[in-house]
N, C-alpha and C positions, 0 to 999 in steps of 0.2 A: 454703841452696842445695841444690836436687835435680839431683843426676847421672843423665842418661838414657845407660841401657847402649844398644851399639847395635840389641840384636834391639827396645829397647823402641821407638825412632826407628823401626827399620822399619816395625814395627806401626803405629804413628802415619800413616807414610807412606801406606799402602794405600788407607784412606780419604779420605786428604785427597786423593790422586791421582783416589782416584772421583768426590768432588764435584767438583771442578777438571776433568775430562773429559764430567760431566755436563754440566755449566752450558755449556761450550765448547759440547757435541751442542746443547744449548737455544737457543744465541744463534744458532746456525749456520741451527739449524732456523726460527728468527723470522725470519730475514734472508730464508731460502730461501722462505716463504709468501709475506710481502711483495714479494720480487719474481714471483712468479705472481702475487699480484693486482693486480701493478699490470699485468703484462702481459695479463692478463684481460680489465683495466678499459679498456685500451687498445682491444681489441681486438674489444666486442663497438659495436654499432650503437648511437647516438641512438634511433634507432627499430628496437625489435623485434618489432613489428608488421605481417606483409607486408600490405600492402593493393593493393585493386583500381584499373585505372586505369578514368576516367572512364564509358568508354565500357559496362561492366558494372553493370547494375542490382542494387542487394542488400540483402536479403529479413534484417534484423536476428533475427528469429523464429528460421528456418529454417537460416539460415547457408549460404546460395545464393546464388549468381549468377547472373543471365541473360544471356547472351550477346544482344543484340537481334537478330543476323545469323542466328541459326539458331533461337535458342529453345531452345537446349540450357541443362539446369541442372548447374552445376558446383557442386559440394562446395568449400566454403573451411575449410581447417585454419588456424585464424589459427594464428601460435607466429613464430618465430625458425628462418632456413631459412638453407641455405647449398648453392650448386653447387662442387663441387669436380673440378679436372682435377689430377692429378700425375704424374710422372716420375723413375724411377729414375735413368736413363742419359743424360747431355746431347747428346742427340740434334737438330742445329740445326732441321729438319724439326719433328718434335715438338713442340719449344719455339715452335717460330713457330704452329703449330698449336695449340697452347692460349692462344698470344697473339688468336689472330683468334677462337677461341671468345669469349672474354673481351669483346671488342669488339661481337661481334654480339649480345652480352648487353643490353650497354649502348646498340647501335645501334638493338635489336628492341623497346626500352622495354619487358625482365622486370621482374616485379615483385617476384620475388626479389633483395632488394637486396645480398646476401654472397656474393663470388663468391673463391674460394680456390686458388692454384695451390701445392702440398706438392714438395719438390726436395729430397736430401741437402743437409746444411748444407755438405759440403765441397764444393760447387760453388763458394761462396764463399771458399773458404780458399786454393785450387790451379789458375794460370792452366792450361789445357790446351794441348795443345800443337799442337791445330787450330783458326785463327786464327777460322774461320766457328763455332766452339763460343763462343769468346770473344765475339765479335760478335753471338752470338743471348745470350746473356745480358745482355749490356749491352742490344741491345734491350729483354729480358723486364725489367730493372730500372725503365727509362722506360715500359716501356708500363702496366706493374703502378697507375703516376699517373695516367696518360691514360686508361685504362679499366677505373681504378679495381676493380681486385680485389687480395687480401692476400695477398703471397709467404711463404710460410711455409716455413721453413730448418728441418728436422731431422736432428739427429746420427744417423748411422749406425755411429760407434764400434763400439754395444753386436755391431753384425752384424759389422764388419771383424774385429775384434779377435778374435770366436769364429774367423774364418777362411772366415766364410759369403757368399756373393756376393751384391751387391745386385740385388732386384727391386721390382719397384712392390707384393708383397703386403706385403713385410717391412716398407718405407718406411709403405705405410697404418696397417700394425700399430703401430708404434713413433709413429707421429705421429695418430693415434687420440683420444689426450687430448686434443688441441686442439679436440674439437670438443664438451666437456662444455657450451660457452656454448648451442651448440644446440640445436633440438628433436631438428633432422633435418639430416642433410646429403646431398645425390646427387650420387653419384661420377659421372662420363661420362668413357670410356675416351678419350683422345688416340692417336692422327690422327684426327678425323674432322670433320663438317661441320655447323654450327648452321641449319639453314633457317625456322625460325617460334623465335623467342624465346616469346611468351605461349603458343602452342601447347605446347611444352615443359614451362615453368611448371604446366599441368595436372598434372603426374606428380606435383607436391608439393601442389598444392591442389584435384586433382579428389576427391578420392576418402579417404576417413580411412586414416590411415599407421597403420603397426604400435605407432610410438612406446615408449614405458617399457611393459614387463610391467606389464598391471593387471587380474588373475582376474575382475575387475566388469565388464572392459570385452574383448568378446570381440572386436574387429576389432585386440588386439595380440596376441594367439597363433591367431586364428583371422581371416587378413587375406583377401577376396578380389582383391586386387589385387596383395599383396604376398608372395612365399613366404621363408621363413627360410631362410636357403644362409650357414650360419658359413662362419667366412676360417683355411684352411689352407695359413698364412701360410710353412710350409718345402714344403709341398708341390705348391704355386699358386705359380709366378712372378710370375703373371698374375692379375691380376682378373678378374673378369665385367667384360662391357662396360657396364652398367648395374649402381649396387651404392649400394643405402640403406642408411645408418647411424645409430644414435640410441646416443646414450653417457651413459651416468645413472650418478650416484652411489648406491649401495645401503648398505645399513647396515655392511657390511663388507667392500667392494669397490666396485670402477666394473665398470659391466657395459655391454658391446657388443654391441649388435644389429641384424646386418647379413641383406639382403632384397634378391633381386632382383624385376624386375619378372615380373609374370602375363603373359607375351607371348600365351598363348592367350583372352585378355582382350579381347575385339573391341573400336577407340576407345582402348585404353589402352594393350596390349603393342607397340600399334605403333607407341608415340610418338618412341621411341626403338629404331632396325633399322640392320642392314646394307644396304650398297647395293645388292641385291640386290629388295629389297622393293620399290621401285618394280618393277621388272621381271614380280613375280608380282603386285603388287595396282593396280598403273599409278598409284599415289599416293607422295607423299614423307614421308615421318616428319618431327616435329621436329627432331631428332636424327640424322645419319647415321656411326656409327662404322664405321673402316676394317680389313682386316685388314693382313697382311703377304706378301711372298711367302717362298721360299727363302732369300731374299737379306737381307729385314729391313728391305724397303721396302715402299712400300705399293702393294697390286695394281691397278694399272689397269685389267688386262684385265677386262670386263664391270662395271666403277665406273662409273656415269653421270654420276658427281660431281666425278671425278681433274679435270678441266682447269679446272673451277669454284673446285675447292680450290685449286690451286695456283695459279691466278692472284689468288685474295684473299691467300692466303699471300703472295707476294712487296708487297701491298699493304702488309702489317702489317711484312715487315723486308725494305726496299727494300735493293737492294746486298749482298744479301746472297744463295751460288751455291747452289741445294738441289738441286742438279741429280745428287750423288752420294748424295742423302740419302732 
């Protein structure tokens, strides 16, 4: 029989503790892949292919469309695309506001078929303690079925807990990876107004996107439609009203890169404008994003749009007062 003294048991112990703490990190770690890809697998399309509707002729060579109404040739980026609205603040206005985006997506027959709304996850955790916040969430949950686009819940822990205030740049930053399944995805700022769905759709498939850094292919660091404007996500509360993003895994990193639009781009910058544009060019964008006044409502005065929005808005959350909002 061997007597172990006890420094010899300690010794002993050390390692076994390591393997025993390794294999834990390992299992932990298999567990934790596995459930990303299954939420992955969940959550990318049948079809990741955007395709044209009918009424566009296309040129297999060339990788064009004709439009028959005008004869204008459009650029098609085939890939996996995604429109994204999101919201830091559960603002019932807003939230109703990216509900009717959503819908006129799907009313305007885009052909972008992923359409994304991003919200802290704690909206879901903590009833508020104003009933028309509650009441526009429970709509956004129903209507997320009905017009079909995917609410995506991210933790904002990592910002509360440093003591830092939530914004819509921090939320995009943090919730960023979600969009590795995509080529591209276009952010469009909330309040504002969708007036031509396929009109829109151009911004992703007129014209070649910046996409993955690739020194062979000069339209991703040298884009004429798209300019590089990184996300200074403590120093930006705020997005651009208009903000391209592509998220690629690198050999030793995931790398983001974010674009807005060329607005001095005649045809292109003005797909997506403030309401103001009709006003100077007597035509309507795609697109109409709003601003805000003093107050942190949205300006009416010279909007050509305010009475158009607001009465599709009470369309999408009936019974529901946006009158303080």
């Amino acid at each position: 029989m061997v007597l172990l003294t006890s420094s010899t048991v300690a010794t002993l112990l050390v390692p076994i503790t390591c393997i025993c703490t390794f294999s834990i990190f390992l299992a932990g770690y298999a567990l934790q892949q596995h459930s990303v890809r299954k939420i992955q697998d969940a959550m990318r399309p049948l079809d990741s292919i955007a395709t044209l509707p009918q009424q566009f002729s296309y040129d297999e060579t060339q990788e064009t469309a004709t439009d028959p109404a005008t004869g204008e040739l459009i650029t098609v980026n085939k890939g996996n695309f995604a429109y994204l609205q999101l919201l830091s603040e559960p603002n019932p206005s807003d939230i109703c506001s990216a509900i009717l985006f959503f819908k006129k997506l799907a009313d305007g027959q885009s052909v972008i078929q992923d359409r994304l709304f991003m919200y802290p996850q704690e909206w879901d955790l903590i009833a508020s303690s104003d009933p028309n916040v509650n009441m526009a969430l429970s709509i956004l949950s129903s209507a997320s079925q009905k017009y079909s686009f995917w609410t995506l819940p991210i933790s904002m822990k990592l910002v509360t807990e440093q003591g830092y205030s939530l914004t819509d740049s921090k939320l995009f930053r943090l919730g960023e990876i979600q969009f590795l399944q995509y080529d591209s995805v276009l952010y469009l700022r909330t309040p504002g107004l969708l007036l031509n769905a396929q009109e829109l759709d151009k911004m992703l498939l007129r014209r070649p996107l910046p996409l993955k850094y690739d020194k062979n292919r000069v339209e991703s660091f040298r884009n004429e439609a798209w300019i590089g404007m990184p996300l200074m996500a403590h120093q930006q509360p705020k997005l651009p009203p208009v903000y391209l993003v592509s998220v690629n895994t690198m050999p030793s990193r995931v790398e983001a890169r974010t674009h807005i639009p060329n607005v001095a781009l005649r045809g292109f910058g003005d797909l997506a404008a403030g309401p103001s544009y009709r006003r100077i060019s007597g035509n309507d964008p795609a697109y109409v994003f709003f601003d805000w006044d003093e107050d942190g409502r949205v300006k009416w005065e010279g909007n050509p749009y305010y009475d158009q929005w607001r009465d599709e808005q009470s369309e999408v959350c009936p019974g529901l007062d946006l009158g303080f909002y």
